[in-house]
C-alpha positions as CSV (number, residue, x, y, z in Angstrom):
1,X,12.2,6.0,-11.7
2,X,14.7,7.7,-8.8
3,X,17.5,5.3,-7.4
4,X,14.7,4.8,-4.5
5,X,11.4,4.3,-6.1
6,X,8.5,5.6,-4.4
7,X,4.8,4.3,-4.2
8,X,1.8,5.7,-3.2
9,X,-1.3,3.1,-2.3
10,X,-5.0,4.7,-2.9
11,X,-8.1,3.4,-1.4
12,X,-11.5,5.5,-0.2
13,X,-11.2,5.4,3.4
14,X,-7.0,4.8,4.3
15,X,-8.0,2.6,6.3
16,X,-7.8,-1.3,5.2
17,X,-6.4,-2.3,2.1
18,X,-4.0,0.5,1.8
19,X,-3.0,0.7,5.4
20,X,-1.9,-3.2,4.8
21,X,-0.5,-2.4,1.7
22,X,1.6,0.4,2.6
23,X,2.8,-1.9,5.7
24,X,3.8,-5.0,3.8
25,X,5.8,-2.9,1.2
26,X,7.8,-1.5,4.1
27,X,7.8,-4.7,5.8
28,X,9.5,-6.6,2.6
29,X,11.2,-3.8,0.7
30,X,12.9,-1.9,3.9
31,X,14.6,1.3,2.8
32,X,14.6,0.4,-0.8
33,X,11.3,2.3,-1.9
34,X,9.7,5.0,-0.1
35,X,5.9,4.2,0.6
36,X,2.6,6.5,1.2
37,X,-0.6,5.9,1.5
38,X,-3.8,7.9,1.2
39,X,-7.8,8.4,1.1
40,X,-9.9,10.3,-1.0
41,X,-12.9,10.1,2.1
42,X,-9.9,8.9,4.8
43,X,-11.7,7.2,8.2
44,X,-11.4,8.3,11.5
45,X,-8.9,5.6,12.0
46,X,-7.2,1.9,11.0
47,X,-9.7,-0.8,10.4
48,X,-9.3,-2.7,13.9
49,X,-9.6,-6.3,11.6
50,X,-6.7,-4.9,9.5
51,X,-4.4,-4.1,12.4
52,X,-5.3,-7.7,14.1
53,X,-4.4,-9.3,11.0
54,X,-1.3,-7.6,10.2
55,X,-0.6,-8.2,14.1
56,X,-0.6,-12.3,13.3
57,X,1.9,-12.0,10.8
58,X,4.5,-9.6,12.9
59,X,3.8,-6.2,11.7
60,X,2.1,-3.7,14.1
61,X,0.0,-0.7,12.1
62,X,-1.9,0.0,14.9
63,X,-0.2,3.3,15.1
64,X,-1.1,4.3,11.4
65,X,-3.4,6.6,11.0
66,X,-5.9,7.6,8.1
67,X,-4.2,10.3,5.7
68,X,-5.9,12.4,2.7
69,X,-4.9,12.0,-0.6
70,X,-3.4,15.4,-1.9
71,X,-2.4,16.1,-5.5
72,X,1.5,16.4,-4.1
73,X,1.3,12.7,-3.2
74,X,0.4,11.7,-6.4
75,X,3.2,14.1,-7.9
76,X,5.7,12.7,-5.7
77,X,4.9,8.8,-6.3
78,X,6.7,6.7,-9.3
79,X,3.9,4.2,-8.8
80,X,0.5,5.1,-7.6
81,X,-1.9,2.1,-6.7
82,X,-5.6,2.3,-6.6
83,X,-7.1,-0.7,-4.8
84,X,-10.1,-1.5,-6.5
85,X,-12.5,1.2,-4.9
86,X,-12.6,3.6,-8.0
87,X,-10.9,6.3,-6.9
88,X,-9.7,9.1,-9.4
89,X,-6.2,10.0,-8.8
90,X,-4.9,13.1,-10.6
91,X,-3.0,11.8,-13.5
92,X,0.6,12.9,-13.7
93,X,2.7,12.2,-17.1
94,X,5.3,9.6,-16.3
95,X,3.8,8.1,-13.4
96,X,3.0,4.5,-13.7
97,X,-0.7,3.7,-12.4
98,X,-1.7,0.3,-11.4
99,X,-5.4,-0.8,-10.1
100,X,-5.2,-3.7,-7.4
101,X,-8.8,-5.3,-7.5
102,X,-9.5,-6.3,-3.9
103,X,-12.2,-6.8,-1.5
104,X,-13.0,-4.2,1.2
105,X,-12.3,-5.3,4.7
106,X,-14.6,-2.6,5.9
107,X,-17.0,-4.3,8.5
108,X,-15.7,-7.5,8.2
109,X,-14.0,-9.6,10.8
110,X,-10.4,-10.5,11.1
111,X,-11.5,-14.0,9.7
112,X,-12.0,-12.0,5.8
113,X,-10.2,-10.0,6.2
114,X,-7.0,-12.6,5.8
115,X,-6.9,-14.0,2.5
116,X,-7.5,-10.1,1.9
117,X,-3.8,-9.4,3.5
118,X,-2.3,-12.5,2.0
119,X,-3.6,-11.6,-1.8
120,X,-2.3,-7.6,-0.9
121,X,1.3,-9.3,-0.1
122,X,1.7,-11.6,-3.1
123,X,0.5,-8.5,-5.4
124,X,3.3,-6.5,-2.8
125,X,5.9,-9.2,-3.7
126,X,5.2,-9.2,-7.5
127,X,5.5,-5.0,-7.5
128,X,8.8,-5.3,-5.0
129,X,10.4,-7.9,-8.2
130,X,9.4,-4.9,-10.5
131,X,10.5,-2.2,-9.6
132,X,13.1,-2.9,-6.0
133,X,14.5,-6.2,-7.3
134,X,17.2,-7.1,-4.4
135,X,21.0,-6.5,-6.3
136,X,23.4,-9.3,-5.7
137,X,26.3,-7.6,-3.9
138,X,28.8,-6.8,-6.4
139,X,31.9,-9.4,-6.0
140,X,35.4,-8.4,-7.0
């Protein structure tokens, strides 16, 4: 993996779970990994449930908008994240792949979709100690 890891979050539509996704690792990594996301059917636009929910915890995606995933995303990831919807990304030696079981919030209200954007930040959090751990500043 580069000096700046990249990652590239997968779901059907691009726009739920890999919208948040995508958000939260910007949110809580900052400039230390470089994020995409991207749909193999993308929507027409953000889940409005997704951007309220991301909206009560401080981050605004309501400007995001649905992207397709392309076989030069994939190449240029380190990590590419499915999220539970069975998509098929093109495989790419030396790429790690990870598939992050979670419910769709497609149709649902803001009220599901929550515990849908809490479980996406813990899994966030776990991938951020893995592979952007924050360095203690060297001391001299």
């Amino acid at each position: 993996m580069a000096d700046k890891p990249s990652v590239l979050f997968v779901c059907v539509h691009n726009a739920g779970r890999s919208q948040m996704a995508a958000a939260w690792l910007t949110h809580l990594a900052g400039e230390r990994v470089e994020v995409r996301s991207a749909g193999s059917a993308p929507g027409e636009r953000v889940n409005p449930a997704a951007v309220a929910a991301m909206a009560e915890v401080g981050i605004d995606i309501s400007a995001e908008t649905p992207k397709v995933l392309t076989v030069d995303a994939v190449r240029e990831s380190d990590v590419c994240i499915t999220m539970g919807c069975g998509d098929a990304c093109p495989v790419f030696p030396g790429k790690r792949y990870l598939d992050w079981k979670l419910d769709d919030p497609a149709g649902q209200g803001v009220e599901a979709v929550r515990p849908i954007r809490d479980e996406i930040r813990a899994l966030v959090e776990g991938l951020i100690a893995e592979i952007a751990p924050v360095r203690p500043e060297a001391t001299g």
